[in-house]
N, C-alpha and C positions, 0 to 999 in steps of 0.2 A: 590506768584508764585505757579502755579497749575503743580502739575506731571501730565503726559501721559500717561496713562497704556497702553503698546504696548504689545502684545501676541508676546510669541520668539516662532522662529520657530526650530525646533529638523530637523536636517539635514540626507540625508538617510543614510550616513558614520555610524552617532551616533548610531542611529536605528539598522543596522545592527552589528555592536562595543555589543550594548543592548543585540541584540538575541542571540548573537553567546554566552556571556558569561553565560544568561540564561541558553539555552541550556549546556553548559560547568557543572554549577550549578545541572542542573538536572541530568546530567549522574551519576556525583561525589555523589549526595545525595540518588538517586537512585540504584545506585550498590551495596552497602550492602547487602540492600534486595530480591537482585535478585542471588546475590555470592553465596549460595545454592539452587539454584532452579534446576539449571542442571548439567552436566558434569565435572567435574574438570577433568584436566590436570596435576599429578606428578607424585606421587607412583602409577600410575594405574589409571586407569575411575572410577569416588564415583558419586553417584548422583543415576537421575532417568531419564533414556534413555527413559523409556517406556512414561513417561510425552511428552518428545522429541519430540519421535515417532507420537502420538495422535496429538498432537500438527499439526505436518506438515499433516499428514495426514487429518486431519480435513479443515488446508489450503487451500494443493490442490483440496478438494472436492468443498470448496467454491467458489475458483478461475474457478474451470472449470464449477460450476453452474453459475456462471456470463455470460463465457463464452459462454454459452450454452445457457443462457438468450440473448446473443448481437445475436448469430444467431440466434436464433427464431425472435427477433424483426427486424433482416434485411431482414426476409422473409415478417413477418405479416403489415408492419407499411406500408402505401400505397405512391406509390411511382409517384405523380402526379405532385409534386412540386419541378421545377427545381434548386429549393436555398438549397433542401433537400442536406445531404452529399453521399449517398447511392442512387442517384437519375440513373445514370446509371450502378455503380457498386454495386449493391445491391448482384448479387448471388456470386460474387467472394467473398465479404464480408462474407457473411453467409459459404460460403463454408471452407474461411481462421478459423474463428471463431469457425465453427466446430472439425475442426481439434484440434485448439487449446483446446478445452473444451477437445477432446479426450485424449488427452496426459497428459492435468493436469489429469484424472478421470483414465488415467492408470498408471501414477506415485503413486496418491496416492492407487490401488490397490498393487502396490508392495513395499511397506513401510507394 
């Protein structure tokens, strides 16, 4: 009598049952090390705001160079190919995109 090697198949329930606990996993083993890095919350604020601070500050510099990267490329990228996404609304883009780069680049000016 010969067996069958049949491959089982992992259903997406499972998979996602798998992630969730993963993740679960990494919060719980990662927290430790992160439970002093910033602010506590009892007798008063302990920590290092100024970490904080850099920190976000550094964000929204990035976020609004992105930003500011997606308008420039809605202006420069040429606009010949009807399947393009920005094909007829290219300057509203660059214009929305503007704006947004401007707000993250003056949030993080006043942090």
């Amino acid at each position: 009598m010969q067996h069958r090697w049949t491959s089982t198949r992992v259903t997406a329930g499972a998979l996602h049952y798998a992630a969730g606990l993963l993740l679960a996993w990494l919060a719980l083993y990662l927290e430790p090390a992160l439970a002093n890095r910033f602010e506590t919350i009892g007798g008063g604020f302990s920590g290092s705001s100024g970490v904080k601070r850099e920190w976000l500050q550094m964000f929204f510099i990035v976020i609004g160079g992105l930003s500011l990267l997606g308008a420039v490329l809605a202006v420069v990228v040429p606009h010949k190919n009807a399947l393009y996404l920005n094909f007829n609304n290219w300057k509203q883009s660059a214009i929305i995109m503007l704006v947004i780069a401007t707000v993250f680049f003056v949030i993080a000016g006043l942090l």
